[in-house]
C-alpha positions as CSV (number, residue, x, y, z in Angstrom):
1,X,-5.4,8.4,-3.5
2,X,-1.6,9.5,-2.8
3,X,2.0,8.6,-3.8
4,X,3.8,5.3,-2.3
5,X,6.9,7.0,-0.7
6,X,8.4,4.5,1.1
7,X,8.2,2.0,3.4
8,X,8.7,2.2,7.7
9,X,10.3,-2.1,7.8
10,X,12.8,-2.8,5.1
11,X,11.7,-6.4,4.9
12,X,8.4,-5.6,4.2
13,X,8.8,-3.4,2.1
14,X,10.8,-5.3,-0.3
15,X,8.3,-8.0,-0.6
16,X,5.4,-5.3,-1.4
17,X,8.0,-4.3,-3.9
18,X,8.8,-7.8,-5.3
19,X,4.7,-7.4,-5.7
20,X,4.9,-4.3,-7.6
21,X,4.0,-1.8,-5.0
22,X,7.5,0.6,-5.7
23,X,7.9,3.9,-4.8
24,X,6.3,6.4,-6.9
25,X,2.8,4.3,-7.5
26,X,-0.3,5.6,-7.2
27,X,-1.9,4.1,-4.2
28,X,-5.8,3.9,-3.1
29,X,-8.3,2.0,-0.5
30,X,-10.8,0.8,-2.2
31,X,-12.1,-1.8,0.7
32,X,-11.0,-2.1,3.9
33,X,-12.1,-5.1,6.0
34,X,-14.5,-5.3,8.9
35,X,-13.5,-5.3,12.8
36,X,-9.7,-4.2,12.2
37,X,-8.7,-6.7,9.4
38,X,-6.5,-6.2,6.0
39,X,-7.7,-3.7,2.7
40,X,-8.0,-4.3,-0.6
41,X,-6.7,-1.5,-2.3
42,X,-5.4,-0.4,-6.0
43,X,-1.7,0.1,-7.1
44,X,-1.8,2.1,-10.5
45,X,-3.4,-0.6,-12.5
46,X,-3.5,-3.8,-10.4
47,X,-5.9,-4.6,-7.0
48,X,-3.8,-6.4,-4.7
49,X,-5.1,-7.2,-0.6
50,X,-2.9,-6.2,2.2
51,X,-3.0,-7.2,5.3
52,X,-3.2,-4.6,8.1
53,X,0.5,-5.2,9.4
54,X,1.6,-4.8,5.8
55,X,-0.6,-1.7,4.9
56,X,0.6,-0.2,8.1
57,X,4.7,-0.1,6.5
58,X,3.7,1.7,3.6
59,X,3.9,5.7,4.0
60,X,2.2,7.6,1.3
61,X,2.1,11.1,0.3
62,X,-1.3,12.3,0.0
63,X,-0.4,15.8,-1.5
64,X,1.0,14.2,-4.4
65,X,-3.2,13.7,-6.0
């Protein structure tokens, strides 16, 4: 589990955001996908699936736990 800190491309970032993935949310994996593919993973109190291009934008703090 870490912090959501911000994210590496702007315009995907602001559609995780329009999702509800903000900075400051507690982030975890909870699944990740066989052969390379998308995760499924928890934003504070929602589940919401990512794809691996998406997941991949998203820099997190781990030492925030």
């Amino acid at each position: 589990m870490g912090m959501v800190e911000a994210f590496k491309n702007e315009q995907v970032g602001s559609r995780l955001m329009a999702m509800g993935v903000l900075p400051g949310s507690r982030i975890a994996v909870v699944r990740q996908a066989p052969f390379g593919g998308g995760c499924y993973v928890k934003v504070d109190d929602f589940y919401l699936a990512l794809r691996k291009k998406e997941a991949a934008c998203v820099l997190v703090n781990h030492a925030a736990d």
